[in-house]
C-alpha positions in Angstrom: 27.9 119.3 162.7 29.4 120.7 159.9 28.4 120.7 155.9 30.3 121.7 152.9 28.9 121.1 149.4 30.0 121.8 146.4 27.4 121.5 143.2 26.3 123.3 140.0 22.8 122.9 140.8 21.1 125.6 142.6 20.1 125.7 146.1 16.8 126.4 148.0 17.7 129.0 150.4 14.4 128.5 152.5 14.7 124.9 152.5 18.0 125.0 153.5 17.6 127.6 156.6 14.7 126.0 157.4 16.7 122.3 157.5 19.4 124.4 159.6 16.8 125.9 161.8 15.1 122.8 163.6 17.8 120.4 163.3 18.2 118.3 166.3 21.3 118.5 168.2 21.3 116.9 171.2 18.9 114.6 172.8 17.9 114.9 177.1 16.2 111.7 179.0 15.3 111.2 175.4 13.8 114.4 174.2 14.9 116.1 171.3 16.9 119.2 172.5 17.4 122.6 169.7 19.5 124.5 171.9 19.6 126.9 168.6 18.9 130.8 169.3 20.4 132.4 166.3 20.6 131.6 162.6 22.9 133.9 160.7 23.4 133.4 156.4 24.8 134.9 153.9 24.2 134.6 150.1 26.3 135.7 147.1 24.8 136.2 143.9 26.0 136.9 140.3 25.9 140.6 139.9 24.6 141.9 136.5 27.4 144.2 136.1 31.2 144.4 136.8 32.4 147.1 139.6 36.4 146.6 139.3 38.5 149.7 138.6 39.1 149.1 135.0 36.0 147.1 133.6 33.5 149.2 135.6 29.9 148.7 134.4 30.3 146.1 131.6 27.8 144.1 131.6 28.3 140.3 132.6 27.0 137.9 130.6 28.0 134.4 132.2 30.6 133.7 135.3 32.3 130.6 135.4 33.5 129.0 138.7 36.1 126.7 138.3 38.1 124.3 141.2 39.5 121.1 141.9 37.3 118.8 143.9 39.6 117.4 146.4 41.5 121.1 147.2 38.5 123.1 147.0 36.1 120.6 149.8 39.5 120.7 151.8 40.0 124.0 152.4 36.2 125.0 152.3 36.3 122.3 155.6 39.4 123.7 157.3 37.7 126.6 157.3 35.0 125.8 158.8 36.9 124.1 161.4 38.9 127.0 162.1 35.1 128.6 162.8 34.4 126.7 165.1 37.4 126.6 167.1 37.6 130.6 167.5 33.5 130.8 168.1 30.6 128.7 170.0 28.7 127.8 166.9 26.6 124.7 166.6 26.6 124.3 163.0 28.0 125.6 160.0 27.0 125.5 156.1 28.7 125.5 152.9 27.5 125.8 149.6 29.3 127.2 146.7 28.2 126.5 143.5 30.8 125.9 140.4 30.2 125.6 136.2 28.6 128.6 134.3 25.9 130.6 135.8 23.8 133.7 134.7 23.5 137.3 136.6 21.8 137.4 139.3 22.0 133.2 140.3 22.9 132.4 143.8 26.4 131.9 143.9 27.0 130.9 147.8 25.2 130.4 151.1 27.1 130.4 154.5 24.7 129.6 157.2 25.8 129.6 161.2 23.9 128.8 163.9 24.8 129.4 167.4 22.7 129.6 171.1 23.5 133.8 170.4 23.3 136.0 167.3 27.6 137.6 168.2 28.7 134.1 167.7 26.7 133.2 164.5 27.4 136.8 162.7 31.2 136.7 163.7 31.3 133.4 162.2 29.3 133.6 159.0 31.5 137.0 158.3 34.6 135.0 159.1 33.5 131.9 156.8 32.9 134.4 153.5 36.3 136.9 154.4 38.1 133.3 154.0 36.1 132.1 151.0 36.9 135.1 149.2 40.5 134.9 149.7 41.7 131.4 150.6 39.2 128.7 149.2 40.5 127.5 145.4 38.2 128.9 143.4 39.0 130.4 139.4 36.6 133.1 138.2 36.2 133.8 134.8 33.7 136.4 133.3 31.8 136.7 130.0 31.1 140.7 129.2 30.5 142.5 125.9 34.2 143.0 125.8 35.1 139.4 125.9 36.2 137.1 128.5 38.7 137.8 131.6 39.2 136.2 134.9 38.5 138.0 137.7 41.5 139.1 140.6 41.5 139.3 143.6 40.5 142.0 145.5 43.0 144.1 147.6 39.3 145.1 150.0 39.2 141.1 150.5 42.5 140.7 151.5 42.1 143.4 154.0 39.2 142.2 155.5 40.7 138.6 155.9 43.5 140.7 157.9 41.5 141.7 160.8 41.1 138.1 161.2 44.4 137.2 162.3 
């Protein structure tokens, strides 16, 4: 099973590991059968202040997420596939959150579960290395010097490398 949403409403990160936890997978002679052993997540989260080379330490007022629907839930679920094919994982989550939000909101969870933690941590990295580099998202941030959207990161590039 796989789930990608995208939403400017917050999420419940307990509810939602919880949910992912004792999810039932598979059923035996009729039994309910969790054959999960690891749960692996990652959240983002607006950080109150920039850390690029030029605007370093400015205070961030807002972020804005901007994306097109159709692109965006796409290539948030070809990634995902792509997951699962490298690693034994029996589920994946998405969530990414788009609009205007404040420091310090949840931005993103990626949640993997898998019968083993190496599968679930490989792929939760995997997931958020692609996120940050291939999934259509537009940043823009709101500082005290004004507004400017953010680049890309040469670090993030580099660790979607070692992918490949």
């Amino acid at each position: 099973m796989m789930t990608v949403r995208i939403q400017t409403e917050d999420f419940d990160l307990g509810q939602e590991l919880v949910s992912m936890r004792l999810a039932e997978h598979a059923k035996q002679d009729g039994l309910a059968v969790n054959n999960i052993g690891a749960l692996v997540s990652f959240v983002g989260q607006v950080r109150e202040f920039t850390n690029d080379s030029q605007n370093d330490g400015d205070n961030i007022h807002t972020l804005t997420l901007e994306h097109y629907p159709t692109m965006t839930e796409k290539a948030l679920t070809a990634i995902e596939l792509e997951a699962k094919s490298r690693w034994d994982v029996i589920d994946t989550l998405i969530i990414h959150r788009v609009g205007t939000l404040q420091p310090l909101d949840q931005i993103v969870l990626v949640a993997v579960t898998s019968a083993h933690r190496g599968e679930a941590f490989k792929a939760c990295e995997f997931i958020m290395d692609y996120l940050k580099t291939s999934a259509p998202f537009w940043k823009k941030e709101t500082t005290s010097q004004g507004e400017r959207w953010v680049e890309a990161k040469l670090s993030d590039d580099a660790a979607k490398e070692r992918w490949k």
